[in-house]
C-alpha positions as CSV (number, residue, x, y, z in Angstrom):
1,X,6.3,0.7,-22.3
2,X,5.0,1.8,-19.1
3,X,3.7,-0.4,-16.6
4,X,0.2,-0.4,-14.5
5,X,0.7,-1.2,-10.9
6,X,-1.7,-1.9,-7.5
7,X,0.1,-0.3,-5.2
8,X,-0.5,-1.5,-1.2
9,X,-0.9,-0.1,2.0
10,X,0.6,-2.6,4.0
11,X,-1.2,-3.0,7.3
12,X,-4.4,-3.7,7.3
13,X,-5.0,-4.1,3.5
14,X,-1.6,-6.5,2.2
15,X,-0.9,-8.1,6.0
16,X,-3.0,-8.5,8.9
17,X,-3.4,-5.3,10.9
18,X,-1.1,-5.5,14.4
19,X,0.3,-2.1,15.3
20,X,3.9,-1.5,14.9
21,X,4.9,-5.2,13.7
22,X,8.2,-5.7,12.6
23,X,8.5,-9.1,13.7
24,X,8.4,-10.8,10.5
25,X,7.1,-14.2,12.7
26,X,4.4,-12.2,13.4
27,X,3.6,-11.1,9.4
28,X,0.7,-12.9,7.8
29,X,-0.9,-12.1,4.7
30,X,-4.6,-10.9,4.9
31,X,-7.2,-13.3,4.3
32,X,-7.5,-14.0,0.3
33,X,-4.3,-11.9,-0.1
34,X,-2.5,-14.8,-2.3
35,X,-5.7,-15.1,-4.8
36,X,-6.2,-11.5,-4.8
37,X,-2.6,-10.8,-6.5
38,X,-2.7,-13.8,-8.9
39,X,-5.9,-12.6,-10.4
40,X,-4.8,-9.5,-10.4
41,X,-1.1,-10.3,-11.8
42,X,-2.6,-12.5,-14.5
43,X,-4.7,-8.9,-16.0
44,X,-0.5,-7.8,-15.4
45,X,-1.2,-5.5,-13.0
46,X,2.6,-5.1,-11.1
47,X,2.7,-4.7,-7.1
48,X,4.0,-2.0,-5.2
49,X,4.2,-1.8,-1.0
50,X,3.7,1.6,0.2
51,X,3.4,2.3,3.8
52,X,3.4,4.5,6.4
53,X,6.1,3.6,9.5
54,X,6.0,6.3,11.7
55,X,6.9,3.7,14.6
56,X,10.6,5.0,13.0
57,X,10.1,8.3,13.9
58,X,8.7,7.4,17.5
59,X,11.9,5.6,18.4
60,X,9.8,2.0,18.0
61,X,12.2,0.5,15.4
62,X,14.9,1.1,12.8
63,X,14.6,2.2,9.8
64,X,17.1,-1.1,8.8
65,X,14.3,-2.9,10.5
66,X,12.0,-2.4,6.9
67,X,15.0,-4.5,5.3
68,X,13.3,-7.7,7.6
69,X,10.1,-6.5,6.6
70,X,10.7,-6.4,3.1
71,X,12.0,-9.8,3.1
72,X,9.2,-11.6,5.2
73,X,6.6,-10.2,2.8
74,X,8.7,-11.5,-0.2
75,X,9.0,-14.7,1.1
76,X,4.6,-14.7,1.8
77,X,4.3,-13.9,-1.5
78,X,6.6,-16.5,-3.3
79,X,5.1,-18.9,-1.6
80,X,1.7,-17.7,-3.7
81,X,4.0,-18.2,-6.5
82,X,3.9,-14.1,-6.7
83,X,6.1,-11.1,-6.5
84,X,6.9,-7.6,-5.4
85,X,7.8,-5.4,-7.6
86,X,8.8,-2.7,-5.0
87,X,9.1,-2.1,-1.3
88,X,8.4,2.1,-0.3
89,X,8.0,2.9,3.2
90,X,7.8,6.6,4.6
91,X,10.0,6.8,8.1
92,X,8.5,10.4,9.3
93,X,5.9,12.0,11.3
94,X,5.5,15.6,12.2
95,X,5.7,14.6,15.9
96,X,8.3,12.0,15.9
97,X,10.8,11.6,18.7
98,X,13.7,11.0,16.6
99,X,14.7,14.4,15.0
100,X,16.0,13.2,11.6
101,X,12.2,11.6,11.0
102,X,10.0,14.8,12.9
103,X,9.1,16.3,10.5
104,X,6.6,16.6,7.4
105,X,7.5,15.2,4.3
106,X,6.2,14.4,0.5
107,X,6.0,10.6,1.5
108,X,3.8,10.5,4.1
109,X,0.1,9.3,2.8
110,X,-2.1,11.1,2.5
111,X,0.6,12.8,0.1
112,X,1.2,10.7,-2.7
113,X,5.1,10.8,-2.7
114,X,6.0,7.3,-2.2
115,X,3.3,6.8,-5.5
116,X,5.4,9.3,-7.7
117,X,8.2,7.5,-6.6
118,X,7.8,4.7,-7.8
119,X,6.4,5.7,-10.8
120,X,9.5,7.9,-11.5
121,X,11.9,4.6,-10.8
122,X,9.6,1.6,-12.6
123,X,7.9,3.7,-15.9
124,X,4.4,3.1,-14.3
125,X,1.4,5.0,-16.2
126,X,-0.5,6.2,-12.7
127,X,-3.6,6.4,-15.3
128,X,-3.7,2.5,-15.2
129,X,-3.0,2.1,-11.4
130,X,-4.8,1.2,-8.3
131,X,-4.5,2.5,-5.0
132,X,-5.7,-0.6,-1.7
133,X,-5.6,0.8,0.9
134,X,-7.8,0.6,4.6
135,X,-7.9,4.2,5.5
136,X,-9.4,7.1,3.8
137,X,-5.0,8.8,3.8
138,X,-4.4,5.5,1.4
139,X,-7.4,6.8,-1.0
140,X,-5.8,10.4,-1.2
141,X,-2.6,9.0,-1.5
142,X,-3.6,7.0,-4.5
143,X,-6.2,10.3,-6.1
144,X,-3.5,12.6,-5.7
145,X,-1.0,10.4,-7.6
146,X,-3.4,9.5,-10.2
147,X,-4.1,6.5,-9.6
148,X,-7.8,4.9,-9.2
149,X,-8.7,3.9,-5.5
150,X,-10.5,1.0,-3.7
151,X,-10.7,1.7,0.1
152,X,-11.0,-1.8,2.1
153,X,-14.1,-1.2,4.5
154,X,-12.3,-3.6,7.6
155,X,-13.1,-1.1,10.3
156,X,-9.3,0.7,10.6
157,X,-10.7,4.0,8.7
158,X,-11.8,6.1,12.5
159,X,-12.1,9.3,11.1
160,X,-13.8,9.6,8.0
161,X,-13.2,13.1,7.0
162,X,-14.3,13.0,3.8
163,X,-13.3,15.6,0.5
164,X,-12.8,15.9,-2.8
165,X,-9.6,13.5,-2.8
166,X,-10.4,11.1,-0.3
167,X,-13.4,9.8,-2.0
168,X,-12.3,6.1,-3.3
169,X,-13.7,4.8,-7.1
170,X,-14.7,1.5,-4.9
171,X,-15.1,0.0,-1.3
172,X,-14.6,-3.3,-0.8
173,X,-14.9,-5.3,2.4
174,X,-11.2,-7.3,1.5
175,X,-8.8,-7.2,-0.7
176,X,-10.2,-10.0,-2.6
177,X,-13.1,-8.3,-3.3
178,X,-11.0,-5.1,-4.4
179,X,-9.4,-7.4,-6.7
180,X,-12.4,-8.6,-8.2
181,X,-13.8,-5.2,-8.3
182,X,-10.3,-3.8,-10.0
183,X,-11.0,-7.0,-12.5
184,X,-14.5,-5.4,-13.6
185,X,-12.4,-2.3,-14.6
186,X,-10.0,-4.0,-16.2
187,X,-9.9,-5.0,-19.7
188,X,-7.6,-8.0,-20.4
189,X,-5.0,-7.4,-23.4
């Protein structure tokens, strides 16, 4: 039976927003994180990581660096008596210093690559799934794949260039009012 997921952008919408943080001291979850995911595991929603780390292909950290990361936010969340389900990061950027990671990819959000991923590796029906995210490449990420979308209004969206797939089912101003909102879609079983 396939699974419905919230999958999270990471900075800014799952952890506080510092640029290029790999020091998992440094790691917090966002405000209301922890009752965010328990209302939305107990509707059995599953919850996926999926962010963006072009510091890799700027030569700012490893790519083994993630492993760190990954663990720190595992740790956060146990201690919320939660879980994650699964841990996708995208290493490139078009103008990366580190040739192996310069160049464009299926991963990189606003393409919704590390979404069909994990689809593909944990049965996930993208019908029943929610994109979080803080920037309007998170909602097209999330479109593209399927998915719904909730776009959390904290002030990290600069651009707002708006189209067809970048326009979000709902904005919230945290992601425990995306949770909430996510919750009035939601039927229980």
């Amino acid at each position: 039976m396939a699974i419905k997921a919230i999958f999270l952008d990471q900075d800014g919408t799952l952890v506080d927003n510092v640029p290029y943080n790999v020091e998992p001291h440094r790691i917090t979850l966002a405000s209301g994180a922890g009752p965010a995911l328990r209302l939305l595991s107990r509707l059995d929603y599953r919850f996926y990581v999926v962010s963006n780390q072009d510091g890799i292909a700027h030569g700012k950290f490893g790519a083994r660096t993630m492993e760190r990361v990954q663990d720190r936010l595992a740790d956060l969340l146990f201690r919320e008596n939660l879980s994650l389900d699964g841990f996708y990061f995208c290493p490139h950027h078009p103008d990366g210093a580190i040739a192996r990671y310069a160049k464009p990819c299926d991963c990189r959000k606003p393409r919704p690559g590390m979404l069909l991923q994990a689809a593909q590796d944990h049965d996930i029906d993208l019908a029943e799934s929610w994109m979080i995210g803080d920037i309007l490449h998170d909602v097209e990420a999330g479109n593209r794949a399927g998915c719904r979308s909730v776009l959390i209004d904290n002030g990290n969206e600069t651009e707002w260039r708006l189209g067809p797939k970048r326009i979000p089912t709902r904005i919230a101003p945290d992601l425990y009012s995306a949770a909430v909102l996510i919750a009035s879609h939601t039927r229980s079983p």
